[in-house]
N, C-alpha and C positions, 0 to 999 in steps of 0.2 A: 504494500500500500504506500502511497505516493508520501512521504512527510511533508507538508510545507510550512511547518513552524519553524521562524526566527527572532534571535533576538535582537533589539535596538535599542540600542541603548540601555543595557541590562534588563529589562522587561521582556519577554516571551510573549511574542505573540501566534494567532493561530497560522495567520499565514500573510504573505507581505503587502498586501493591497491596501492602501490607503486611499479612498478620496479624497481628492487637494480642496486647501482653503478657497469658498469663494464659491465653488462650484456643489455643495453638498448643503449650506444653509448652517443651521446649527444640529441637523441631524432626523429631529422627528417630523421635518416635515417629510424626508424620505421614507420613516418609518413607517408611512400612512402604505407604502409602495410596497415593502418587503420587511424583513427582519434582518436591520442592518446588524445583527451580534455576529453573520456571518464575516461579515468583515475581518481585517486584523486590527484597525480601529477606521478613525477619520479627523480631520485637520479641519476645523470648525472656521465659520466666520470670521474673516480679518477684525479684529478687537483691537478699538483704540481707546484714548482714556473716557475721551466726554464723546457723545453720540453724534455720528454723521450722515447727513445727507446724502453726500455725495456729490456728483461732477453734477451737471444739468446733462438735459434730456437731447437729442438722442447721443446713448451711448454703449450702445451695440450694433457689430456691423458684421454681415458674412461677408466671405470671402472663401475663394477655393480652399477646401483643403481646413476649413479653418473657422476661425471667428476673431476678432477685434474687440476689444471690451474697455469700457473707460468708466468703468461703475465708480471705482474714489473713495475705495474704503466705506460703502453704507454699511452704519450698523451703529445698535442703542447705546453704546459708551460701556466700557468695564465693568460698572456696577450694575447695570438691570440685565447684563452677561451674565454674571455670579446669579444674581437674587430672580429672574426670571426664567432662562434662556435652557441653562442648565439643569436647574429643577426638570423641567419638563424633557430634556434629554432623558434624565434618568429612570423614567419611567419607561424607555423602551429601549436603554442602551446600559449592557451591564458592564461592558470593560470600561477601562481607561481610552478617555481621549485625548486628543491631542488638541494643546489650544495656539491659536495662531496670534502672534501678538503685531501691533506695528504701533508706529507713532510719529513723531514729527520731530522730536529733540530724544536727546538721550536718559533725561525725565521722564518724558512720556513712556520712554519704553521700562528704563525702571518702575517704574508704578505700576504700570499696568503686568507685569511681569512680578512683581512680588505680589500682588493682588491675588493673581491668579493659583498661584505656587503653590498658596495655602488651601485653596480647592480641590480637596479628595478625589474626586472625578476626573482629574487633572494626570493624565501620566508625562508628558512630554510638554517643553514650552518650546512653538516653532517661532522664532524670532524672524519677524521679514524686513528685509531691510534691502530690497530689490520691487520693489510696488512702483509701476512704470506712470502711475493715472494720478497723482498727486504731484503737488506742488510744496517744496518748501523741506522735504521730508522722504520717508520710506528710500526710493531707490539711490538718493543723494549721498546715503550711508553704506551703500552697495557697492560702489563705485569707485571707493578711495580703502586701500589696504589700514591707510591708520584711524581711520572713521570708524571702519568696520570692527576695528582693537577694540576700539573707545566700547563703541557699543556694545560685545560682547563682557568686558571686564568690568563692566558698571553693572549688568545684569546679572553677572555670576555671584558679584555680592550680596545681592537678596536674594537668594535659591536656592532649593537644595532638590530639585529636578532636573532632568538633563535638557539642557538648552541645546538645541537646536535652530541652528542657521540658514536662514534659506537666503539662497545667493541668485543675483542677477543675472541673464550672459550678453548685457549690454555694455560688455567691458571686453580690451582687449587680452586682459590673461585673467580668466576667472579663476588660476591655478594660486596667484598669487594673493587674492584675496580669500581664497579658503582655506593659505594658508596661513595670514595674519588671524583668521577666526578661532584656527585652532590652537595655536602660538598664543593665544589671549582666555583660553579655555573651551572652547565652545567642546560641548560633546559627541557632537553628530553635524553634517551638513547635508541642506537638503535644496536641491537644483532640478530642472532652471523652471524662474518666471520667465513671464511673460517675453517675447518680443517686441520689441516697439516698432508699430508700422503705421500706415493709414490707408483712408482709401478716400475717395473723392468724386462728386457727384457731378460725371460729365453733363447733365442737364444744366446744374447752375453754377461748375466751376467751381463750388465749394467743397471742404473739408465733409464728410459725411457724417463726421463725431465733432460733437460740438466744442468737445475737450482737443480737437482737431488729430489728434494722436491717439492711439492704443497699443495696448495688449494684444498682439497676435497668437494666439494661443490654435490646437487641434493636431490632425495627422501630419501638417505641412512643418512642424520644429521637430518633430521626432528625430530622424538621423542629427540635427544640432544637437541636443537636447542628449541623444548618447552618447557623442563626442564628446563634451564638456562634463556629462560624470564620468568617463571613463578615464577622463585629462584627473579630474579634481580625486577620484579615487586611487589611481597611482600614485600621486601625490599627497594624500592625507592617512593618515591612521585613526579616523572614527569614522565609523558609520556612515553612509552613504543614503541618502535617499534621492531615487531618482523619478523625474515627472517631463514631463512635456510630449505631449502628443500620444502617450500611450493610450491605444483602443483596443487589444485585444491580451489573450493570456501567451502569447509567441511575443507580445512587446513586451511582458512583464520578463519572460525568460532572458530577451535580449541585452533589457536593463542591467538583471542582475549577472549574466555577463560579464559586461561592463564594471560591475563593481560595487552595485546597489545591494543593499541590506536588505531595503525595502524599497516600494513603488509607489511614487502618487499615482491619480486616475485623476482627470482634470474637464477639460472641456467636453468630453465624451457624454457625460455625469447630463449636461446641458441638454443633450441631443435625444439621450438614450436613458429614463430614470433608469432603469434596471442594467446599467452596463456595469458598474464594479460589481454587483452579482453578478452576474452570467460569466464576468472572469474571473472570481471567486471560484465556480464550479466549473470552470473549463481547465482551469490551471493543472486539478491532477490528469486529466487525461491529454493535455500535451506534452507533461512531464511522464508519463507512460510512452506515447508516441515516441519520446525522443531518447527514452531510457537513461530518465533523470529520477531517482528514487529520494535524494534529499534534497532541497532547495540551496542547502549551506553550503555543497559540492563545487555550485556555480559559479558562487560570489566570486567575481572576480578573476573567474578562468581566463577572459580572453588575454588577461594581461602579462600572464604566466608565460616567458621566453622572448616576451617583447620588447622591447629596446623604444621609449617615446621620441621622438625630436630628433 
């Protein structure tokens, strides 16, 4: 029988699929759809400290292969995260989830990061600091290897869960910046956001996102997207988690590959409710097809005799 439990970050779980921040909500609205406990968890709503709006309207766009997204961080602020959001997770989600933090200073991200820490339901804090739809903030700290120090050694001081990093690949060496995260403590790192793209409305010559820019997210960053963890996994000693473009249970296998611990499920989530189940339960029978009996076997194979650069 197929195993597909790993652990991340000391924690065990049942198996590597994660749906990514952003695209899963805070969880039970999926819950209405299946029973997310199949899961091995999920990476909850971007959480900042005071409640937001978000960009204005329109800010979603398709595009081959893909989608565009300029949402902007919505969501109720830190505290009605904890005291409402949660709560009602827990009624239909019995592991540890994962919470996804962002902010705008390195304040914001401590607060809301110690805030959270102490929430039992809490196994994992995914620190973003690659959020391509704001201003002022999120991917600013992404971008710069000593930014991205700051912010992790200021969050390690209120914690005592494993922080995890989610990194930009809006940069030219994302190897160096996952490796100031971990050089600064981070526990795990988890890649890649978004791509920054746009599209534009030949009828009127405008931007088609009012934010004029987005998130290119879907199938079309995938071969990127396993580039850059397999760049960021030869080069780091924690935990890998890898996303972007994954759709099916042959992308999760290629991930981990590459060097992934564990996989986000992102845009798909959008398209398809029931896609991280159905790769949930396709996953042992392509790991039969391919006569892979543990998932830990993989981690990492391709890199085994390979020489980078």
């Amino acid at each position: 029988m197929a195993d597909t439990k790993v652990r991340l970050c000391g924690i065990e779980i049942d198996n590597p699929i994660i749906p990514a921040s952003g695209t899963f909500g805070y969880g039970y609205e999926m819950a209405e759809y299946y029973d997310i406990n199949c899961l091995g968890t999920f990476s909850f709503k971007g959480t900042t400290k005071d409640p937001r709006f978000g960009n204005e309207t329109p800010r979603i766009a398709e595009c081959p292969a893909g989608m565009l997204n300029s949402v902007g961080l919505q969501n109720p602020g830190v505290d009605k995260v904890v005291s409402e959001e949660l709560p009602k997770l827990a009624t239909v989600f019995d592991k540890k989830v994962m919470a996804n933090v962002s902010g705008f200073s390195i304040d914001e991200y401590v607060h809301v990061c110690e805030r959270l820490d102490k929430v039992d339901q809490v196994g994992w804090l995914e620190v973003n600091i690659s959020c391509p739809n704001v201003h002022g903030g999120g991917m600013s700290f992404g971008t710069n290897p000593r930014q991205a120090s700051s912010v992790v050694t200021e969050v390690k001081k209120v914690t005592t869960k494993p922080v995890i990093i989610k990194l930009t690949p809006n940069v030219t060496d994302i190897t160096s910046i996952a490796l100031a995260c971990e050089e600064a403590g981070a526990d795990g790192i988890s890649l890649i956001n978004t791509l920054l793209g746009m599209r534009i409305d030949i009828k009127t010559g405008k931007p088609v996102l009012a934010n004029i820019m987005g998130g290119l997210s879907g199938p079309a960053i995938f071969p990127v997207a396993l580039r850059m963890v397999y760049q960021v996994a030869k080069a780091v000693n924690v935990p890998v988690i890898g996303m972007g473009g994954v759709s099916s249970a042959e992308d999760v296998i290629e991930m981990m590959m590459a060097g992934a611990t564990a996989v986000g499920v992102g845009a798909v989530n959008l398209v398809n409710p029931f896609a991280s189940r159905d790769i949930v339960n396709n996953l042992p029978l392509v790991m039969e097809k391919y006569g892979i009996e543990n998932l830990n076997s993989i981690i990492g194979m391709s890199q085994e005799g390979i020489q980078y650069g």
